[in-house]
N, C-alpha and C positions, 0 to 999 in steps of 0.2 A: 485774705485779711482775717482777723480777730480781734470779734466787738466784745468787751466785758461789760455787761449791766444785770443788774438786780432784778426786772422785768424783765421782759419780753412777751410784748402784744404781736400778734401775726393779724392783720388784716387793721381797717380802719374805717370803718364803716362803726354805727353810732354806739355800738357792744367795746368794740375796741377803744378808738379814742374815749368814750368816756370811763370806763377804767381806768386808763393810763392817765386821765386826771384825776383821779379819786385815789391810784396806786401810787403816782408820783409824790408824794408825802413820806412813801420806806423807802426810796431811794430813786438810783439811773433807772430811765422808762425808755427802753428800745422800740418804734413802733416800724415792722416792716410792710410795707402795702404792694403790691404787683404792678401796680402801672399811678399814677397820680395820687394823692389822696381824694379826691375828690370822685374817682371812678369806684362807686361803691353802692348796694340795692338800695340801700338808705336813702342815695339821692334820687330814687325812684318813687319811692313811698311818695303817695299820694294823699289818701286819707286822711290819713292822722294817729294819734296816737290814744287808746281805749281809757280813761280814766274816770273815776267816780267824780266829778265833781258838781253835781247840783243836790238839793237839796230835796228834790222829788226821787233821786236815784238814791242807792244804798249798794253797798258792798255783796250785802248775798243776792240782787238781782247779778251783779255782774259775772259774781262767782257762779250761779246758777244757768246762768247763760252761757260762760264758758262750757262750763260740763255738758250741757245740753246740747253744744255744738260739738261736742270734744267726742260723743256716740258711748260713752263711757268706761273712755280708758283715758282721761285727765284724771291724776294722782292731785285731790281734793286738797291736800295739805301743801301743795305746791300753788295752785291756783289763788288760794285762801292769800297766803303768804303774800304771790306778786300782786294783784288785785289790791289790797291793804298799802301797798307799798306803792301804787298810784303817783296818788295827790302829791306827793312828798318826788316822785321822782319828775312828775310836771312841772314843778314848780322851781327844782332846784335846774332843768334845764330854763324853764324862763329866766332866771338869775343869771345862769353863761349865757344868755342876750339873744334865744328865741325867741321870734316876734307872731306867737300865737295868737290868730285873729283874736279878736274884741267884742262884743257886742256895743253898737255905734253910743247906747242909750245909760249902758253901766262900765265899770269897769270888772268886767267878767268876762271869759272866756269863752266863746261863742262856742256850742257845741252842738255836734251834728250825730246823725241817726243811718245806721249801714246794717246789712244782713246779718240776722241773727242778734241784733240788740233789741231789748225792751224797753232800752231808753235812752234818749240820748247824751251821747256820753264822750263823741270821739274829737279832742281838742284837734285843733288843725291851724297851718298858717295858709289860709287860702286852699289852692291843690297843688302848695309845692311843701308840704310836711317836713318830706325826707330832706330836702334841700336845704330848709329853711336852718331843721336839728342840724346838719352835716355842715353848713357854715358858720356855727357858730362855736360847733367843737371843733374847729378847724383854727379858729380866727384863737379860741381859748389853749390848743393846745402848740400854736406856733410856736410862740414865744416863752415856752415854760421852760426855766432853767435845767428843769429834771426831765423832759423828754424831749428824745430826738427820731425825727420821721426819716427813713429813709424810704423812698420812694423806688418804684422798680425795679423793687428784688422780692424775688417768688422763693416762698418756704420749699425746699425739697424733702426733707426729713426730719424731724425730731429726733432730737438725741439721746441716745438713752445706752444703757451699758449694754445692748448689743454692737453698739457700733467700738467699746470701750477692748473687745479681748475676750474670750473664753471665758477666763475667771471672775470676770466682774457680771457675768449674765444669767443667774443664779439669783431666787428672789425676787420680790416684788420691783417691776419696773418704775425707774425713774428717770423725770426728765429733764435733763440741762442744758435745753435751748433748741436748737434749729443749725442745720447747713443752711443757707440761703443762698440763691443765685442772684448775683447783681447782673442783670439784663445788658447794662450799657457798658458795664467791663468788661463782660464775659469770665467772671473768676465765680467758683463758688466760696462763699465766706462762711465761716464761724461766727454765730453770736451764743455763745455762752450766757447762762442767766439761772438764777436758784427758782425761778419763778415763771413760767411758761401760761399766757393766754391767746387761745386760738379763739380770733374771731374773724372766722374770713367766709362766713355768710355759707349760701348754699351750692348746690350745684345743677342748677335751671339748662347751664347752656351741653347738658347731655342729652335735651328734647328740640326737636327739629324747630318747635311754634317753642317760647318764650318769651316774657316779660323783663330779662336779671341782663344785667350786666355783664359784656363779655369776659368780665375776670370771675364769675360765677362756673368755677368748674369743682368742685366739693371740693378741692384741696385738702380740707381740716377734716374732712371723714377720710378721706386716703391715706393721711398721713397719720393719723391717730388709729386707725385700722392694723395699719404696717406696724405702730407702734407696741400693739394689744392691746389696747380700748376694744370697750364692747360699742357695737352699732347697734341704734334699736329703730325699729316703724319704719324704716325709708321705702316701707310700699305706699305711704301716707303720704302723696304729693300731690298737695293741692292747684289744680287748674286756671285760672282766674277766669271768669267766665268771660267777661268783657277786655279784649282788646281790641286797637284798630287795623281793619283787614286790608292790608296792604302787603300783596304777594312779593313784591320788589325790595320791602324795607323789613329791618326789624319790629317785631311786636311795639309799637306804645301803649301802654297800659290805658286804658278808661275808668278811672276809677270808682270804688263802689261806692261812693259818694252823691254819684252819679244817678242811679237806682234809688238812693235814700235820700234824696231832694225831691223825686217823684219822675224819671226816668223811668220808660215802659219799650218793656223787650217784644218786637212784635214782627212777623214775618212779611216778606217781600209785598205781599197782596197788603197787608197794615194790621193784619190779623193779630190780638195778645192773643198767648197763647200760657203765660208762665201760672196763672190761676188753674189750669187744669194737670200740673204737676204740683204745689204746694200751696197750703191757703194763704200763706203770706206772700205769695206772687212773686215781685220783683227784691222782696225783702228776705226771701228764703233763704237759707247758707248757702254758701258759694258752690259745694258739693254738687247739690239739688240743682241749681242753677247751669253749672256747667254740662252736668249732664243731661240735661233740659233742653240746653240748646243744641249738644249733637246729635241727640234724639231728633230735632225738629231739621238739622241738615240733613241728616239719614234718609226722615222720608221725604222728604223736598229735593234730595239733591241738590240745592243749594250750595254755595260756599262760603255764606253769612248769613246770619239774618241784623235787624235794626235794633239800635238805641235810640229811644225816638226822647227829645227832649225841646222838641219846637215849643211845646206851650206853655213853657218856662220863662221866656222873655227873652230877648235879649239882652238888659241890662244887669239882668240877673246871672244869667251865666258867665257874662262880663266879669262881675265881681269873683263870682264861686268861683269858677272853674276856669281863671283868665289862660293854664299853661292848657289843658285842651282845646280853648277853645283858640288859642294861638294853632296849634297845632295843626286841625281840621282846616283852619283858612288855609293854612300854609299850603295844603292838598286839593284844596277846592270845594273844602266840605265847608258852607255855613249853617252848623248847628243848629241857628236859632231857625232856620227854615228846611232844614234840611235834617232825618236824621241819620244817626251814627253808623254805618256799617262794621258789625262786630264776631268774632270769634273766640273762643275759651284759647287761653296757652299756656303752659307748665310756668307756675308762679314762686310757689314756697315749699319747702321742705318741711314736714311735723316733725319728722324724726332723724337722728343725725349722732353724735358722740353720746354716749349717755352719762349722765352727770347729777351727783348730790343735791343738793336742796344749796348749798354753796356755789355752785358749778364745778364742781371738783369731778374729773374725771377718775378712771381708775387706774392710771400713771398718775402718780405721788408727784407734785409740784405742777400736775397741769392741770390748764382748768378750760371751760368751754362756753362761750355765749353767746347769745343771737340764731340766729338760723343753724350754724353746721350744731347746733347742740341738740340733745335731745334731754328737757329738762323734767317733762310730765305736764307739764301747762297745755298741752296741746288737745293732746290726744289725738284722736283718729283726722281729726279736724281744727284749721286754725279758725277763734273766732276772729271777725273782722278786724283790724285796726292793736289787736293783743299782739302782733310781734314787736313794734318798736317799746309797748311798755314790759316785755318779757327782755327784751334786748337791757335798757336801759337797769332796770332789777336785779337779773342778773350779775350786768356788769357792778351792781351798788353793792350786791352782797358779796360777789367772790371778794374785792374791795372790804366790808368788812369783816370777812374769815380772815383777810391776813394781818389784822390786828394780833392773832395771835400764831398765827401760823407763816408768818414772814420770818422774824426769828429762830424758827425751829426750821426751815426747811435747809436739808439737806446743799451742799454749796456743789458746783460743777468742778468736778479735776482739775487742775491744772492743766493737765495734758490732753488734748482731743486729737485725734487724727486726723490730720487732713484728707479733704474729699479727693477719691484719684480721679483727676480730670485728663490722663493720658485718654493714648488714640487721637484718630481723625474721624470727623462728623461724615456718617456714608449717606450723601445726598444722595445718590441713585437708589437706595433703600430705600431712605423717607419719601421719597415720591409715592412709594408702595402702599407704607403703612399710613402714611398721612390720609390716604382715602378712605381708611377705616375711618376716622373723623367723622366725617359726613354721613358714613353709612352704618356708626354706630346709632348717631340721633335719630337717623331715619327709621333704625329700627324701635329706638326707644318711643318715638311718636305711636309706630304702627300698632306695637306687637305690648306695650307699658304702658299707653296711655289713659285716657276718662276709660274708657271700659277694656276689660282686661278676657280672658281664657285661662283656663289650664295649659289646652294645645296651644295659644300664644305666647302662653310665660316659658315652654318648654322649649319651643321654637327660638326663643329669645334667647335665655339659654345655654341652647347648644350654639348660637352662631355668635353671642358675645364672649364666650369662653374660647374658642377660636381666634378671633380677633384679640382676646386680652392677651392671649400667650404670647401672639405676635409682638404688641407693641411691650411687654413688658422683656423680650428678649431684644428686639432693638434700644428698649430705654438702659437696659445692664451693659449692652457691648457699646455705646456710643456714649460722649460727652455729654452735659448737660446743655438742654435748651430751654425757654418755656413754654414753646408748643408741645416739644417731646413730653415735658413735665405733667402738663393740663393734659395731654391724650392719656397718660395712664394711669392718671385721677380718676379720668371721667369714666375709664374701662374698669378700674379697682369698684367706683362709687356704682356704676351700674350694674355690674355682677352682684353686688350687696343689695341692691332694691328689688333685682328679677329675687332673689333670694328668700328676702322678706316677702314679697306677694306671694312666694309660691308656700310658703311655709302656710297663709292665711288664706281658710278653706273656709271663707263668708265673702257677704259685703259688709262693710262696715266702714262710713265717713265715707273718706276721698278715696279707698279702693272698692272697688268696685267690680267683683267677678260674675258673669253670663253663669256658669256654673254652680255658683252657689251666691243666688239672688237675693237670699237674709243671712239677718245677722245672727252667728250662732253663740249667745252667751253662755251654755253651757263650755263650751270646749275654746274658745278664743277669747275670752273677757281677758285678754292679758296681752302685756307688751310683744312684741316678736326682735329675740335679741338674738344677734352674730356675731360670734368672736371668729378672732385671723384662724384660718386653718380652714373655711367656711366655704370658699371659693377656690 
């Protein structure tokens, strides 16, 4: 099949849909997501979302707390900008029918205090944020005559005048839309578009412990990679210190919300322990924290340690925290008596496509936001609760760059090639390489994880460069799938992160090398960028 539209959003998570209601105003808005709309990090976000709104708070606390957390490679006029652009992006999401908790007494936004802020600042709907944002861009973007969801079909490539012929491949690349696979047809489709935004978040599930979404496999770095997009930081992958430890189940996150209501991290015996790794304790950046805590399994041998939040009440965590603490019943955990048994797991991405002060990447008509982007707001470090307002900013600005940049961009061929989907799928292969799968995260856990080596990033390596050749030579000789698809994401995206860490000879934020225990601003005060050719 071939879709003809004016946009084209890749993912749908709160970057996505909310552009395609901001971009649906210059015309058709195509939006494709991999499995439902609703399976997206967004709807994980717990927290909330980081915004200036009281009147004891100000903008350069916020701004300065970024950078503070960020170890100092947040690009200040980035920061400046989204920060500024807050109140106004909170706001306009309360108006599409966010029901941002209240304060019972005024009509004000009840705002709460998480690592790394000086103040409180992080709006929230209860501790279902992500859920609350994602049904309501949901509910706004159903029924809009200007866009259409298609659901369970996975981006495989960008289009660009490589895929066009010899002569048309020459010059700055540009991009007119996506092959996509429709999962439930089995066809790969065409969607043509003068206008291309990848927002399809990060790529968490390349680590064995994770917090993301099973459709969280970098897609938007892989395929913007392949493209010739620069990749910048993805040694920069933040842990989350707290989730709940359950060897049988996926990660559920604890939010750090959690910690910043008065939550104390404290070991088997009931010992705190997080005041003798930073003076703000439980409220240290997450970095600090994470690494805090494998430090204390190391030498405990332990396989957790506690969130202890009994002397909170139970009516209180009732209200705050109603989906954890559903959750913990669900398990046999009662919170209010009982505390939380917790472990760090790979959470967010800092660094990802890199991208203008617009989100414009460096293919002409495409642009990047949310997580797979790498925009400068970060830096080495995300601060708390700053990705849904970098998400929602970004997607406001790329939004107004096409006020004048919609008209001028470049339109798609007529003519695109179809994807050759000859051959038969060799099951007896994928038996083979599918078990790379499991034994790529296991190595990304052991050998990429909270603390790093030289000898481990080289080790890693040489044995994910092995496995990638593998599966990028069954992905060329065999039909499209999208496991096939997500397995040589996740080998393209991990080859670019061992890449990036090995290039960075400190520690600095969320990386963290044995080898080189500080940070060296002489020779590393700088992004760390990879163009294709790299791996």
């Amino acid at each position: 099949m071939n879709y003809d539209c004016d946009i084209l959003v890749i993912g749908s998570g709160i970057g996505g849909l909310y552009f395609a209601l901001q971009a649906a105003r210059f015309g058709k808005v195509a939006v494709v997501t991999k499995k439902s709309r609703w399976e997206a990090a967004t709807n994980l976000a717990q927290g909330g979302i980081a915004s200036v709104m009281s009147a004891i708070d100000s903008y350069d606390a916020h701004i300065e707390d970024t950078i503070n957390v960020g170890s100092g490679l947040c690009d200040r006029k980035i920061v400046e900008k989204v920060v500024k652009a807050g109140p106004e992006c909170v706001n306009k999401l309360y108006q599409l029918g966010v029901e941002f908790s209240k304060k019972s007494e005024k009509d004000e936004f009840e705002l709460g205090r998480e690592g790394g802020h000086s103040h409180k600042r992080v709006v929230h709907a209860a501790d279902f944020t992500g859920r609350a944002i994602e049904q309501a861009l949901i509910k706004a973007t159903r029924d809009h005559e200007n866009i259409q969801i298609f659901e369970h079909h996975s981006a495989v490539d960008l289009i660009t005048q490589h895929h066009l012929g010899s002569e048309s491949e020459a010059g700055e690349p540009v991009c007119f839309g996506a092959y996509v696979f429709d999962t439930e047809e089995g066809n790969v489709d065409i969607f043509k578009s003068k206008i291309t935004m990848l927002a399809t978040g990060g790529g968490g599930r390349m680590y064995l412990h994770n917090t993301n979404p099973d459709i969280a496999t970098a897609d938007g770095i892989a395929m913007a990679y392949l493209a010739g997009a620069r990749i910048g930081n993805l040694e920069f992958v933040q842990f989350h210190p707290t989730t709940l430890y359950e060897p049988k189940d996926s990660s559920f996150l604890i939010s750090e919300a959690v910690r910043g209501e008065g939550g104390r991290l404290i070991l088997k015996s009931g010992e705190p322990f997080m005041k003798k790794y930073h003076p703000r304790g439980e409220l240290a950046p997450r970095d600090i924290v994470a690494r805090a805590i494998d430090s204390e399994l190391k030498r405990t041998g332990d396989y957790y340690v506690y969130l202890d939040v009994t002397h909170l009440g139970r009516v209180f965590l009732q209200n705050r925290f109603p989906t954890i603490y559903e959750k913990c019943m669900s398990i046999g955990i009662d919170i209010a008596k009982t505390p939380i048994p917790v472990v760090p797991a790979a959470h967010y991405f800092c660094g990802g496509v890199v991208t203008d002060d617009f989100g414009r990447t460096d293919i002409k008509n495409l642009y990047a936001c949310g997580e797979v982007a790498m925009t400068g707001m970060h830096g080495a470090n995300r601060l708390a609760s700053n990705s849904l307002l970098e998400a929602v900013a970004f997607a406001e600005f790329a939004s107004e760059n096409l006020e004048t940049e919609f008209s001028r961009a470049m339109p798609p061929p007529l003519e695109i090639p179809a994807w050759d989907e000859s051959g038969v799928f060799d099951s007896e292969e994928w038996v083979i390489v599918s078990h790379d799968s499991s034994t790529l995260k296991n190595l990304m856990w052991d050998y990429v994880g909270i603390v790093r080596s030289d000898n481990r990033l080289r080790k890693a390596r040489e044995r994910c460069h092995l496995m990638y050749s593998d599966i990028i030579d069954f992905y060329r000789q065999n039909p499209v799938r999208s496991d096939v698809i997500e397995l040589r994401n996740i080998a393209i995206a991990s080859g670019l992160l061992i890449e990036c860490a090995l290039k960075r000879k400190e520690s600095r934020g969320l990386h963290y090398n044995l080898d080189y225990p500080e940070k060296d601003d002489k020779n590393f005060l700088h992004n760390t960028i990879i163009k294709r050719g790299e791996i």
